[in-house]
C-alpha positions in Angstrom: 0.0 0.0 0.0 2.8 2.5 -0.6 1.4 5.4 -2.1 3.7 5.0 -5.7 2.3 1.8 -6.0 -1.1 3.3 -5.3 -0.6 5.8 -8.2 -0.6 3.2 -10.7 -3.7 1.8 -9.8 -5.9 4.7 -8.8 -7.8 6.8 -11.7 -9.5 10.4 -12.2 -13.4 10.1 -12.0 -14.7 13.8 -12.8 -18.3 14.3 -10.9 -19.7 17.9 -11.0 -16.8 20.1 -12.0 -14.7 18.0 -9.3 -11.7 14.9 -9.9 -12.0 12.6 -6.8 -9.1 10.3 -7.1 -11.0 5.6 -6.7 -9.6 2.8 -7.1 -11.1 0.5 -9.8 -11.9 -2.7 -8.4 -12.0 -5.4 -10.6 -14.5 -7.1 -9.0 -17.7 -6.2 -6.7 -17.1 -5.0 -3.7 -18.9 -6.6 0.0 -20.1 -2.6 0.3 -21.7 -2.1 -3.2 -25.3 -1.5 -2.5 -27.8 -4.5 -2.8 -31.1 -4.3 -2.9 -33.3 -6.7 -1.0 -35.5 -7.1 -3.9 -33.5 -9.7 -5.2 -35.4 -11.9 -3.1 -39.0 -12.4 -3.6 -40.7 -10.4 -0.8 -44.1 -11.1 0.3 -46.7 -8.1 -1.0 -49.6 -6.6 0.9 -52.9 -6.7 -0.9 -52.9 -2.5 -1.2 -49.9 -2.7 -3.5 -50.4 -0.6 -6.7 -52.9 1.9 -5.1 -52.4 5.5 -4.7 -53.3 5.5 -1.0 -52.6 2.6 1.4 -52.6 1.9 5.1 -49.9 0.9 7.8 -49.6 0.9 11.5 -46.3 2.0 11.2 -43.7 3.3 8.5 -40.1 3.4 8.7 -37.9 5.9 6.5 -34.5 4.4 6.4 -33.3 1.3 5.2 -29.9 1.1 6.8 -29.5 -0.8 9.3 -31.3 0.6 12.7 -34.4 1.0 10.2 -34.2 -2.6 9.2 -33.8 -3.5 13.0 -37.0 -1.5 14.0 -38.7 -3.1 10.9 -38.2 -6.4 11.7 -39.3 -6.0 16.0 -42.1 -4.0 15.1 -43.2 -6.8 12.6 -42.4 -9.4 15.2 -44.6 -7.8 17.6 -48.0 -8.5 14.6 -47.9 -4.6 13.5 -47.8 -3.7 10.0 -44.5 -2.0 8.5 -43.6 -0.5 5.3 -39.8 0.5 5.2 -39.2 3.0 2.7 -35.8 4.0 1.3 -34.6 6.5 -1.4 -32.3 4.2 -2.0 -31.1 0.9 -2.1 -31.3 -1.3 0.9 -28.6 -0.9 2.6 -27.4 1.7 0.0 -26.4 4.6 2.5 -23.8 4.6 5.5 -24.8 1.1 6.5 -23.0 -0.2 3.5 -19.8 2.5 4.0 -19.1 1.1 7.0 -15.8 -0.8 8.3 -18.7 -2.4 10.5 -16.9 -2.8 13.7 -18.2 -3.7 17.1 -16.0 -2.9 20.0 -16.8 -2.1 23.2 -13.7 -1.7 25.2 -14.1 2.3 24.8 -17.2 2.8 25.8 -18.1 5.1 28.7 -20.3 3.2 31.9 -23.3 3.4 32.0 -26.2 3.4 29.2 -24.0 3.7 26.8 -21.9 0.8 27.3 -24.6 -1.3 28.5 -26.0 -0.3 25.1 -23.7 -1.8 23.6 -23.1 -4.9 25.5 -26.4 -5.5 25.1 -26.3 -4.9 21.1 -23.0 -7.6 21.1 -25.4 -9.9 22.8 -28.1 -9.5 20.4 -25.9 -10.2 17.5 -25.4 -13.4 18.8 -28.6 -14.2 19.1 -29.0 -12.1 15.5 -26.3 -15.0 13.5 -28.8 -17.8 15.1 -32.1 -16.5 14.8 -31.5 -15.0 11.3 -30.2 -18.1 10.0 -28.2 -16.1 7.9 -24.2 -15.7 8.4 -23.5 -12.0 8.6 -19.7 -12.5 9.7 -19.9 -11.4 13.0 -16.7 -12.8 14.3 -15.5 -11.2 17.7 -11.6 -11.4 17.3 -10.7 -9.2 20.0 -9.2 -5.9 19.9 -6.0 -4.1 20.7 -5.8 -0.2 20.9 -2.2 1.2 20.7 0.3 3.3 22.6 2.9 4.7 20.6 4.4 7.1 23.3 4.7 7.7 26.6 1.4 9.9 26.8 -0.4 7.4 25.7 1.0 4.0 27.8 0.2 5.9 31.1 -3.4 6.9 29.3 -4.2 3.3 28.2 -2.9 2.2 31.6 -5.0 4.2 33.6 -8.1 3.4 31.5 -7.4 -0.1 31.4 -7.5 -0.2 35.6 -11.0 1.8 35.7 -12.8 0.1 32.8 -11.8 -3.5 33.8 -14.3 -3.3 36.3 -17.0 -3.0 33.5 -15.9 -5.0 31.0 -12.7 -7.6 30.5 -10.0 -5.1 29.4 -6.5 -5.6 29.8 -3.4 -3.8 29.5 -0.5 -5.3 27.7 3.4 -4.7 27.7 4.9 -4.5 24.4 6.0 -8.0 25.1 2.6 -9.3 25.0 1.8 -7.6 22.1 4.6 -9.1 20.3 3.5 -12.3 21.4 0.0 -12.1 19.9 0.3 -9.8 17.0 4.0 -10.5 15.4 3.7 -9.0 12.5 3.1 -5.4 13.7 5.4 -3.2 13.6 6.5 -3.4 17.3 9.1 -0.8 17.5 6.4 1.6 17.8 4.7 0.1 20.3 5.2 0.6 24.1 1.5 -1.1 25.0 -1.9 -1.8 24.3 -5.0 -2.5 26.2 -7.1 -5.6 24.6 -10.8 -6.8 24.9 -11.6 -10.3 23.9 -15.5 -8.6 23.4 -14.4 -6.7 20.7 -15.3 -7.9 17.0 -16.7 -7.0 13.3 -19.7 -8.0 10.8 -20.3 -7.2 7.5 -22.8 -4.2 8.1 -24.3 -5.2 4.6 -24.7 -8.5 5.1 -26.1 -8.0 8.3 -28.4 -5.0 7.0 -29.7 -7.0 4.4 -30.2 -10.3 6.7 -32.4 -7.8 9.0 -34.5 -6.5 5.8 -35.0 -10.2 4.1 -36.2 -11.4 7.5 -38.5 -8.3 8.2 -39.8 -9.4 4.8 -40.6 -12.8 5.7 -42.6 -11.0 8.7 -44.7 -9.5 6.5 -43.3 -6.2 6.2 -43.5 -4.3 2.8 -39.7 -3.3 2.0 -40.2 -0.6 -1.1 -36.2 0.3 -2.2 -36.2 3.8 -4.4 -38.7 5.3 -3.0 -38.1 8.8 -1.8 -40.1 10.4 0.8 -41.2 13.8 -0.6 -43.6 15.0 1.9 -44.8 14.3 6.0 -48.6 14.5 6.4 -49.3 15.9 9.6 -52.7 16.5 11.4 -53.5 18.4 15.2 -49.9 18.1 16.0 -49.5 14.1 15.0 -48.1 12.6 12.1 -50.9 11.2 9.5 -48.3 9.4 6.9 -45.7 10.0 4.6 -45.7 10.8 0.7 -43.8 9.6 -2.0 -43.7 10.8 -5.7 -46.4 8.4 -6.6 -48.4 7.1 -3.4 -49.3 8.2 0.1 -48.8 5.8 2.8 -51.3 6.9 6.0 -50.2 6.3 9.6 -50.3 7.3 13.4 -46.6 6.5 13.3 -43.8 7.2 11.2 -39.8 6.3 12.4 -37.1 8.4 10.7 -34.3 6.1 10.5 -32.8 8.1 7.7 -28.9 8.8 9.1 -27.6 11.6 7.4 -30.8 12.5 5.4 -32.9 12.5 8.7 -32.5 16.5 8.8 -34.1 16.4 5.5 -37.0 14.0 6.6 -37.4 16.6 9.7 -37.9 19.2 8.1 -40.9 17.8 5.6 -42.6 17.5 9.1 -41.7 20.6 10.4 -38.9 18.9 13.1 -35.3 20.2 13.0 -33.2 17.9 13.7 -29.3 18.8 14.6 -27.1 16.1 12.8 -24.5 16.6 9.9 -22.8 14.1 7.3 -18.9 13.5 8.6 -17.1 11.6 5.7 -14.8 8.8 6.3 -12.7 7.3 3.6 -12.2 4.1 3.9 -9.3 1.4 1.8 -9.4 -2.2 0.9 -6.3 -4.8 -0.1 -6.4 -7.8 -2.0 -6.6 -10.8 0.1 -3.6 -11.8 1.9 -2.2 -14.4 4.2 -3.1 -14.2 7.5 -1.5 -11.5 9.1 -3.6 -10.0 12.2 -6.4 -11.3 14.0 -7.4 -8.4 16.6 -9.5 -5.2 15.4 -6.4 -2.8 15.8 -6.4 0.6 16.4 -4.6 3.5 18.6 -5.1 5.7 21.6 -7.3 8.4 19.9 -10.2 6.1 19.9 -10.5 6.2 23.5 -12.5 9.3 24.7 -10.3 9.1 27.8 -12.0 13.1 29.2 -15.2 11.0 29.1 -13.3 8.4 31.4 -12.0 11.1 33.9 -8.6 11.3 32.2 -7.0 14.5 31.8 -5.0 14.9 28.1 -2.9 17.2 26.3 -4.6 19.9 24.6 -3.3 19.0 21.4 -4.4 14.9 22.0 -7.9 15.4 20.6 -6.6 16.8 17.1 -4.3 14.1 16.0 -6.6 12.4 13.5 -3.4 9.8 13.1 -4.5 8.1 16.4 -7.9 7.5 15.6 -7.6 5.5 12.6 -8.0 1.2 12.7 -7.2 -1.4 10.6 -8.4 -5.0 10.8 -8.5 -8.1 8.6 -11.1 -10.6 7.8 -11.7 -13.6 9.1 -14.6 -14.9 7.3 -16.8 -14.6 3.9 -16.4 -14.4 0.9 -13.9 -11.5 1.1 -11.8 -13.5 3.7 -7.9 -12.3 4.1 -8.9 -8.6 2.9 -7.7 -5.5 5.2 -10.0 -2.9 6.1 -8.2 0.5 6.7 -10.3 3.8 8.4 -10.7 6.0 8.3 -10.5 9.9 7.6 -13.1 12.1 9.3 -14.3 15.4 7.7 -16.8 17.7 7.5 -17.5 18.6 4.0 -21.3 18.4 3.7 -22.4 15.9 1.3 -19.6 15.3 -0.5 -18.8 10.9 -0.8 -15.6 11.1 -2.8 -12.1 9.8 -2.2 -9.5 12.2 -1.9 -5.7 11.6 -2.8 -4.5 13.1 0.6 -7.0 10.7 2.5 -6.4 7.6 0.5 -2.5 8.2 1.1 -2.6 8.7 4.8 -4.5 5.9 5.0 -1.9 3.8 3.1 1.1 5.1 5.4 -0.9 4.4 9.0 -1.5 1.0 7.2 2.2 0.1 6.1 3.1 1.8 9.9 1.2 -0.2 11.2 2.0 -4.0 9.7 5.0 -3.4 7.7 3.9 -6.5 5.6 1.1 -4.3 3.7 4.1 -2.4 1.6 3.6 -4.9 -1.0 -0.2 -5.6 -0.7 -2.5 -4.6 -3.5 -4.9 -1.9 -2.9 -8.3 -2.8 -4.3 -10.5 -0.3 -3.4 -10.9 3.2 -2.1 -14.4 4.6 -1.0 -16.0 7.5 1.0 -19.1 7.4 3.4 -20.9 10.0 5.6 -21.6 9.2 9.3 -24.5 11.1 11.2 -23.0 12.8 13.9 -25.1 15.0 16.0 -24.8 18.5 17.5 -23.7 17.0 21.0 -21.8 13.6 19.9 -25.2 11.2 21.1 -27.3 9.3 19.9 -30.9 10.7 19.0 -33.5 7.7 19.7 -37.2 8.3 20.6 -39.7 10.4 20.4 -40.1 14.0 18.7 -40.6 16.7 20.4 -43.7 18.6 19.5 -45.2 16.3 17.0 -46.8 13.0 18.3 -46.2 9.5 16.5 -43.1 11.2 14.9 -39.9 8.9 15.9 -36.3 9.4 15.7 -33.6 7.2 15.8 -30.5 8.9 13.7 -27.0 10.7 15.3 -25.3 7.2 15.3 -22.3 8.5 13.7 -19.4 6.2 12.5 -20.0 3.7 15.8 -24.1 2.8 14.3 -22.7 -1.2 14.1 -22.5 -1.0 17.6 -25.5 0.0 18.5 -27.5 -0.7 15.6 -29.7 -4.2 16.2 -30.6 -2.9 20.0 -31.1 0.4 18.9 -34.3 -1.2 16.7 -35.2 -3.5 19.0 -35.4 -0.7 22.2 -37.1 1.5 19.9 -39.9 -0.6 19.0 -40.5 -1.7 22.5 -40.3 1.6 23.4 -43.2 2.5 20.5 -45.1 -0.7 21.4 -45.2 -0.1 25.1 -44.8 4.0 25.7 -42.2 3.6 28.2 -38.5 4.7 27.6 -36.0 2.0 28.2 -33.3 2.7 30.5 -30.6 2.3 28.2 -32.3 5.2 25.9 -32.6 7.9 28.8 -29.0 9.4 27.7 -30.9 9.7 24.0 -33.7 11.4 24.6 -34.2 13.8 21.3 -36.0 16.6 23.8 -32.4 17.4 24.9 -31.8 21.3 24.2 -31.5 23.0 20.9 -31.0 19.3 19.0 -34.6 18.6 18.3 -36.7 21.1 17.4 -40.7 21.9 16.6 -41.4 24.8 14.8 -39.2 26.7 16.6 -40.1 25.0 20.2 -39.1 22.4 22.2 
């Protein structure tokens, strides 16, 4: 992955007066969207009319929506899940799809996601469907002395929520060989931590909502909210209008834009990630690896440097599958920008990518780069999630701000938020979520 070998095989692709730099891919890639429609799904008996009627609709099918979908079905209502898209099609199939827990901060959060590792589990059984969930551990870094005293620290105060270690350089030697250790002073390490294939595992969700009877209707773009005496009525689309008392905007980055058709402003912006793939290699790591900036130690209690924060070099990962049919590949992330809308690779990003790669396991100097994509993450106003009710505007539900960590909290999210829809009462685990919190959610101009 050195970056003059990466000349050779990346090309100019002009969109819009612009020349982001991709890789061509000879074949398809895991992330290329899919839609679920290449499976028969079973049809309701209002298809083809202009007006039909559903206990529930779900705008989004990434995914949390899919999640939702398939609860709310398994609980006898009936779902349509809409998307502009492609199943799958947005930042569920730009993800690296990881699922570690050894950052997470106690409390709901980490519960959250402890709970969500759980239901994965449960998910690979129940789905019948192998979304390459593999939990292969995962090490975070220490490259100086800042961050060995860091990781050491954290690793004493989180080991009393969840099994984290901290390991000499020694012991990461002895378990990952082939990085390159004379960077490395320490690590900490979570057997919890893990990865799927957030496409496979969106698409399982979808297929098996399907065969719950949900109606799963790919490119079909919301275009209007119908609301009535401050409650949602239904959604429109370009050709039909779908009535209903509730509707669940599960639409990531495009969730602002769904708000807004209702009259809800909703504080969440796209942040881009760019993202790499190799060819398939030997075995050459088996943990999720990444470095100290992915802890948010201030959240821990742990005083850092003020410059800590801004070194984007320490919060990119690397890991290599296990399982699939793209078994052997590396997975490099990612960049993290804020350029609005914008999905294309850059030559900067794609080459910082491929040094913190070769840095990181020397080996990758010679490996073939395959691929080079973009995706946008919804990241709210105040960093949390944004799952429940809106404010102002009964039956209206959000669940959206997930950011570039939505794997990890993606199958629970769905499966609190339709118990929470089903039964009225917030879960526990939501409380931190709540989308009343100040100047996030708004109702025409209200909270």
């Amino acid at each position: 992955m050195s970056t003059a070998s990466m000349s050779r095989r990346l090309r100019h692709r002009t969109r819009g007066g612009a020349a982001p730099l991709r890789v061509a891919a000879r074949r398809r890639a895991v992330d290329e969207p899919v839609s679920v429609q290449a499976r028969p799904l079973r049809r309701g008996r209002s298809e083809g009319q202009m007006t039909e009627r559903w206990d529930v609709v779900v705008v989004g099918a990434g995914v949390i929506g899919s999640a939702v979908s398939y609860f709310l079905a398994g609980a006898g209502l009936r779902v349509c899940l809409l998307d502009r898209g492609a199943v799958a099609g947005g930042t569920s199939s730009a993800s690296a799809g990881h699922a570690s827990v050894q950052g997470r901060v106690p409390g709901p959060p980490l519960e959250l996601a402890l709970a969500n590792i759980r239901l994965l589990e449960e998910l690979s059984r129940e789905l019948k469907t192998d979304f390459e969930y593999v939990r292969s551990g995962g090490l975070v870094l220490a490259e100086d002395e800042t961050e060995y005293h860091l990781l050491k620290e954290f690793a004493a105060r989180q080991s009393a929520h969840v099994p984290v270690e901290f390991w000499e350089a020694a012991d990461v030697e002895r378990a990952e060989p082939r990085l390159n250790l004379r960077r490395i002073l320490g690590a900490t390490y979570c057997p919890l931590d893990g990865y799927t294939n957030p496409m496979a595992l969106t698409l399982a969700l979808a297929r098996a909502a399907a065969e719950r009877g949900v109606q799963v209707r790919p490119h079909t773009e919301v275009i209007g909210v119908e609301t009535s005496g401050g409650r949602v009525a239904g959604v429109r689309t370009v050709e039909q209008m779908f009535w209903s008392p509730i509707v669940v905007n599960a639409a990531g980055v495009w969730s602002p834009a769904i708000g807004r058709l209702a009259g809800v402003e909703i504080g969440v912006e796209p942040r881009k990630g760019q993202l790499l793939v190799s060819e398939p290699l030997p075995p050459l790591v088996r943990a999720v690896i990444s470095h100290a900036g992915h802890i948010p130690f201030k959240e821990h209690g742990l005083q850092t440097p003020h410059d800590f924060e801004g070194e984007l070099q320490k919060k990119r990962y690397l890991k290599q599958t296990r399982s699939g049919g793209f078994q052997g590949r590396f997975y490099v992330g990612s960049t993290s920008e804020f350029v609005g809308f914008d999905r294309g690779s850059t030559w900067e990003g794609v080459s910082q990518l491929c040094r913190y790669a070769v840095d990181t396991v020397p080996a990758l100097a010679r490996a073939r780069l395959v691929r080079a994509w973009a995706g946008l993450r919804p990241r709210s106003g105040d960093g949390r999630f944004i799952i429940g009710p809106a404010p102002g505007l009964e039956g209206f539900w959000l669940a959206t701000g997930h950011d570039s960590i939505g794997i990890l909290y993606s199958t629970m999210t769905g499966k609190l938020l339709a118990s929470f829809i089903l039964s009225g009462r917030r879960p526990d685990m939501l409380a931190p979520f709540d989308p009343a919190r100040p100047s996030l959610v708004t109702r025409d101009g209200g909270h």
